[in-house]
VEXZAMI-658596 format. One line per 8 residues: number of its first residue (from 0); their letters; for each residue x, y, z negated of N, C-alpha, C. Coordinates in Angstrom, 3 decimals. Layout:
NUM = a = X:Y:Z:X:Y:Z:X:Y:Z  ...;
This chain:
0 = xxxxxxxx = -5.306:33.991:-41.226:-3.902:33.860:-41.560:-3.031:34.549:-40.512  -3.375:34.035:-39.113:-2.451:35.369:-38.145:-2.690:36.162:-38.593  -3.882:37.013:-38.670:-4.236:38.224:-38.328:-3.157:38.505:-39.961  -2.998:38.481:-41.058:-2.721:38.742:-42.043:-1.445:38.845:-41.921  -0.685:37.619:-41.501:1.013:37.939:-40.970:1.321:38.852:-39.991  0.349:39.044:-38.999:0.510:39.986:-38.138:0.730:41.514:-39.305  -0.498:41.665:-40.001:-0.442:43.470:-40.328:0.839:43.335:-41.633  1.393:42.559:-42.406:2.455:42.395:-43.185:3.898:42.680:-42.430;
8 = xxxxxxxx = 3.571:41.790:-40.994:5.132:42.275:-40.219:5.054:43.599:-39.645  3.685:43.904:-39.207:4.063:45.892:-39.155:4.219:46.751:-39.913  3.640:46.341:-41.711:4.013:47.597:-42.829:5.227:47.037:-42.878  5.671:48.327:-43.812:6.968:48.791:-44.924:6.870:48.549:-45.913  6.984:46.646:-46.147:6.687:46.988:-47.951:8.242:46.782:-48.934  8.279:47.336:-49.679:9.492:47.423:-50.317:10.171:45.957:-51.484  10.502:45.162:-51.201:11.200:44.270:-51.707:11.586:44.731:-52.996  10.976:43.505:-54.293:11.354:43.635:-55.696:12.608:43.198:-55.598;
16 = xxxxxxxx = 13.532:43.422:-56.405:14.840:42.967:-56.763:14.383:41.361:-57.311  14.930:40.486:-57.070:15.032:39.236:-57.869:15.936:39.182:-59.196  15.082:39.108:-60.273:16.190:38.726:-61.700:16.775:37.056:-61.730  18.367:37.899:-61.828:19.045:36.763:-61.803:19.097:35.570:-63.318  18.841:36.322:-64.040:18.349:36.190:-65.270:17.491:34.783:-65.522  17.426:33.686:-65.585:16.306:33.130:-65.969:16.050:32.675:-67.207  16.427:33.207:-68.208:16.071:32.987:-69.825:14.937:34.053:-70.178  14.689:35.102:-69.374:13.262:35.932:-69.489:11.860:34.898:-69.012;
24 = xxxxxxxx = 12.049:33.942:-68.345:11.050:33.134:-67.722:9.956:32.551:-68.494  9.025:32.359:-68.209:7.964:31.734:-69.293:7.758:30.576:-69.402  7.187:29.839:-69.836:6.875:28.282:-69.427:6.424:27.762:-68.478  5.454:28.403:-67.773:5.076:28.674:-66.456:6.172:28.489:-65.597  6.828:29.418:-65.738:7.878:29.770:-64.435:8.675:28.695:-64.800  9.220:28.054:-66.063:10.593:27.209:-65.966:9.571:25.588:-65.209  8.438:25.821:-65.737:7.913:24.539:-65.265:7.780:24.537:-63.862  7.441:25.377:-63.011:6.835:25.573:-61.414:8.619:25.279:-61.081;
32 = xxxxxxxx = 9.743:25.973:-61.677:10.922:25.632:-61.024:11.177:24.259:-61.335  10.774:23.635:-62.432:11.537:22.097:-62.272:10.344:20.934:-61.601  9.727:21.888:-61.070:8.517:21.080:-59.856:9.488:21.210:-58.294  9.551:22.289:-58.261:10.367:23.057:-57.270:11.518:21.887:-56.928  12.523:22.074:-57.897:13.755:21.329:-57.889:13.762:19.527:-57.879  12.424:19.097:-57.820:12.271:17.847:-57.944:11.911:17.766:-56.627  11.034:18.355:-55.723:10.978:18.420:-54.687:11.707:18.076:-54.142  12.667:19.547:-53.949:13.747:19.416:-52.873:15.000:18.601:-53.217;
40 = xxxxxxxx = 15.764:18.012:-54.487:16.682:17.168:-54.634:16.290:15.617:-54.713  14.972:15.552:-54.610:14.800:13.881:-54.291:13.074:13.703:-53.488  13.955:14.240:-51.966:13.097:14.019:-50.775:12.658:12.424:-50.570  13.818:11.868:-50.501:13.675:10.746:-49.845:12.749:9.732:-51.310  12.881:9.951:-52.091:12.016:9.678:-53.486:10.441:10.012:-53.395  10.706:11.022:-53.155:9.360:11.315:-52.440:8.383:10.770:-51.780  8.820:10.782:-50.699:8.563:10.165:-49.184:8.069:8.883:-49.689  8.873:7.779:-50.240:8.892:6.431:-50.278:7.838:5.982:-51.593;
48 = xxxxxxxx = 7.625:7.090:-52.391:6.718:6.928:-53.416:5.143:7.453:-52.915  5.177:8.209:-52.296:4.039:8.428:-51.486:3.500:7.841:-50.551  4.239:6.994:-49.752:4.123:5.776:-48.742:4.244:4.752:-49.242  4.452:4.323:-50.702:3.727:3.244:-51.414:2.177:3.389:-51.474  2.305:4.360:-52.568:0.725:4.819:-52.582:-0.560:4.670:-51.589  0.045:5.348:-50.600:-0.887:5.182:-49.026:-1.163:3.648:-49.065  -0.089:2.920:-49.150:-0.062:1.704:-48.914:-1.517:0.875:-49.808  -1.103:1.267:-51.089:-1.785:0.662:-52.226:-3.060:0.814:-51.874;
56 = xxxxxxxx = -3.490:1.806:-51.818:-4.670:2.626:-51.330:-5.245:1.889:-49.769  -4.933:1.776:-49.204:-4.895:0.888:-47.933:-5.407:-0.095:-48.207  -4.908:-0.977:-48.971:-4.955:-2.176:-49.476:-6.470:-2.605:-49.769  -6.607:-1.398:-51.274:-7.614:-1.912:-51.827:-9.066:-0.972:-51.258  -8.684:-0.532:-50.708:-10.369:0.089:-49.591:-10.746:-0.645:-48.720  -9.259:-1.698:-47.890:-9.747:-3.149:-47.621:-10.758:-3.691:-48.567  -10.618:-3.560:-49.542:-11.406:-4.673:-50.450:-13.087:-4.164:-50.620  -13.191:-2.997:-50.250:-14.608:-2.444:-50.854:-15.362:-3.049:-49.539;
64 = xxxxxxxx = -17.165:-3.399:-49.931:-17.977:-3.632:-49.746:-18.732:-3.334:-50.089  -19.358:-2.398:-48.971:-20.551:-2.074:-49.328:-21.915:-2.295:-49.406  -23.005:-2.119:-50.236:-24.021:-3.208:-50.013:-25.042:-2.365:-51.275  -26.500:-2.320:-51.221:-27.077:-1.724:-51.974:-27.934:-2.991:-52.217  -27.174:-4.021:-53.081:-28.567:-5.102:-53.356:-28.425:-4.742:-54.982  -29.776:-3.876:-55.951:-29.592:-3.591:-57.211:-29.689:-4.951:-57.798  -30.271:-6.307:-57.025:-30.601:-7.455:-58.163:-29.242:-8.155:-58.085  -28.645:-7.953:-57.393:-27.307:-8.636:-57.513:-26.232:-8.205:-58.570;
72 = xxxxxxxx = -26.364:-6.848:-59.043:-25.620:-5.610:-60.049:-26.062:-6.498:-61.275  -27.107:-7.296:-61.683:-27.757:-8.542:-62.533:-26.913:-9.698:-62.963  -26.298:-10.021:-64.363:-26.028:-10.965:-63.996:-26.888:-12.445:-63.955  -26.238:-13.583:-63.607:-27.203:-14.592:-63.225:-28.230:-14.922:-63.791  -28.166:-15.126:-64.945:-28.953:-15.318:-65.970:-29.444:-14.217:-67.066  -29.940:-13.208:-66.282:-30.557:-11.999:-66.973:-32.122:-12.178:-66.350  -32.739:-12.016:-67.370:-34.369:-12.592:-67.088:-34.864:-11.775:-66.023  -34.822:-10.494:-66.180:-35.384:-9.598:-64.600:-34.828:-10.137:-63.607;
80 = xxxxxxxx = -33.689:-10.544:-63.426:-33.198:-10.950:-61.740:-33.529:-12.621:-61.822  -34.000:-13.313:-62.984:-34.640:-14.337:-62.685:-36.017:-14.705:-61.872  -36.944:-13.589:-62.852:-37.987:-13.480:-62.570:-38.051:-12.662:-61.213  -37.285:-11.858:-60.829:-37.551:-11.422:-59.566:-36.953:-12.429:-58.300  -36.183:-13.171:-58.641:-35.868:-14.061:-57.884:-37.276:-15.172:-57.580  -37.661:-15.632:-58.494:-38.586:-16.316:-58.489:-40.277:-16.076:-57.730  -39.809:-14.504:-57.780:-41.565:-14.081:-57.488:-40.823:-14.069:-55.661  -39.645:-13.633:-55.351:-39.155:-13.595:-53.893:-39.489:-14.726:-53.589;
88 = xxxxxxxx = -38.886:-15.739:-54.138:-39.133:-17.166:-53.440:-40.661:-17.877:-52.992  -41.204:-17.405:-54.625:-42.864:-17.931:-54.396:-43.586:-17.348:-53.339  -43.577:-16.269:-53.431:-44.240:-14.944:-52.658:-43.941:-14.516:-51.343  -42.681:-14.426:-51.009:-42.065:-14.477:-50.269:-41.722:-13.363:-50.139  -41.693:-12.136:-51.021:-40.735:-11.197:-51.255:-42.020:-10.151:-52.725  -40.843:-9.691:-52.978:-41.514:-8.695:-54.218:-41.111:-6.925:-53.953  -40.684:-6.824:-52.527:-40.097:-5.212:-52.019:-40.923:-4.686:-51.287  -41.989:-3.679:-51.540:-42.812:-3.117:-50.903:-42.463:-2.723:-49.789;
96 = xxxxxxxx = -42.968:-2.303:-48.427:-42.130:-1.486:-47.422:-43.822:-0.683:-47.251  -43.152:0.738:-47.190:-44.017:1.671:-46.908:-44.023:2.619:-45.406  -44.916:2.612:-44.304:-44.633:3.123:-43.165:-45.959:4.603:-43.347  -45.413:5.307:-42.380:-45.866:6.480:-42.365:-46.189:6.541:-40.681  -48.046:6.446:-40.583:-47.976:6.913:-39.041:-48.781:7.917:-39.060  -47.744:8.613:-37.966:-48.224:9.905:-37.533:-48.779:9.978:-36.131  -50.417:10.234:-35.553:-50.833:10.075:-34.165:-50.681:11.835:-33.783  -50.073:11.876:-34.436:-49.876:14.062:-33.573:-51.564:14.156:-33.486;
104 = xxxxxxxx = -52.477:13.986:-33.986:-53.823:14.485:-34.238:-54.630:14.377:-35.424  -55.474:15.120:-35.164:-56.443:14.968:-36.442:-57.413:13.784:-36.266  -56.549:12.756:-37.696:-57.962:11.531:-37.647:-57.974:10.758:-36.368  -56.616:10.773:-35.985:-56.211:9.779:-34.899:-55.732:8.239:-35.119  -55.631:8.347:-36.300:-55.418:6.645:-37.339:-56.682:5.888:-36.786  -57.871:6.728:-36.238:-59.242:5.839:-36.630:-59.192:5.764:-35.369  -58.896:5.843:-34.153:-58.798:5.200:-32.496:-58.489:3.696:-32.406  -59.337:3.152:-32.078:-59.046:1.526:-32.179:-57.705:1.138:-31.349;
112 = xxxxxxxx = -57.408:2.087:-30.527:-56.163:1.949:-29.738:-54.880:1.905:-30.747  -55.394:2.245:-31.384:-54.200:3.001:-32.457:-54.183:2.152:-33.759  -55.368:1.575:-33.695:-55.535:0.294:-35.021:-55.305:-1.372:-34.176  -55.372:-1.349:-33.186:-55.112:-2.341:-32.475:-53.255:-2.692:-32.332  -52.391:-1.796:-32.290:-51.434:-1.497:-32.502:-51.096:-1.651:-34.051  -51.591:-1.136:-34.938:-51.040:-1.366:-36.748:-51.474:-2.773:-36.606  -52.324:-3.205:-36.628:-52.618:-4.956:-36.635:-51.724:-5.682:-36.045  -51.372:-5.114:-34.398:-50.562:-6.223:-33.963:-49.007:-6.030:-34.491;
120 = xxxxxxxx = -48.668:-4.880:-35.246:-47.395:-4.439:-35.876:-47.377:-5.169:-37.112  -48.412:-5.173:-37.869:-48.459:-5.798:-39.153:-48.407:-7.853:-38.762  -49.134:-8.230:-38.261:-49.217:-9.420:-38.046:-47.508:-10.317:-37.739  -46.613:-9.378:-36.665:-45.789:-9.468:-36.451:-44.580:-9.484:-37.583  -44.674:-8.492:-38.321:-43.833:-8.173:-39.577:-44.325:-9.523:-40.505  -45.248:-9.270:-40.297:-45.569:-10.700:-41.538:-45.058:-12.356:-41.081  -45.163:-12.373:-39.546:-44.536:-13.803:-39.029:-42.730:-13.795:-39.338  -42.306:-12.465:-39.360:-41.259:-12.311:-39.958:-40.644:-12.943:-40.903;
């Protein structure tokens, strides 16, 4: 954008005449002017309608919560979030958790050092 105002203020470019005329105008143009003219004759209209808005907006983003529980999107008495409720409780959960270990070697899972560790990781998660 400098650089662009800069090389515009060193050419010579020649200024269209403005038509005083505005009954040649298109719909376009009469519409962009009574955008124009709403603008600038009711600033303070403006301002105060837009700083409601903010406001409103303010308000209710207070209100959002976020939360990814899909059995809750359920309502109460819809048989899947029954039955999944039920198998949580019995079971003591029905959500798989999947871990990925990586020993930076080949067939390094099978080092008892390294299985001595998943056991005492797993045992732990499960007293959980």
């Amino acid at each position: 954008m400098v650089l662009v105002s800069a090389i515009l203020s060193t050419t010579k470019l020649k200024h269209k005449a403005v038509k005083e005329n505005q009954e040649g105008n298109t719909q376009m143009d009469r519409f962009l002017l009574g955008i124009s003219n709403i603008a600038t004759d009711y600033p303070k209209a403006i301002v105060l309608v837009s700083t409601l808005m903010i406001l409103i907006t303010v308000f209710f983003d207070s209100q959002l919560r976020f939360s990814h529980l899909p059995l809750k999107w359920f309502p109460e008495n819809n048989t899947s979030r029954i039955a999944t409720e039920v198998v949580d409780e019995e079971l003591r959960s029905s959500i798989t958790l999947e871990v990925i270990v990586d020993t930076g070697k080949e067939n390094g899972l099978y080092e008892p050092v390294v299985l001595n560790k998943i056991e005492s990781t797993s045992r732990y998660l499960n007293s959980i």
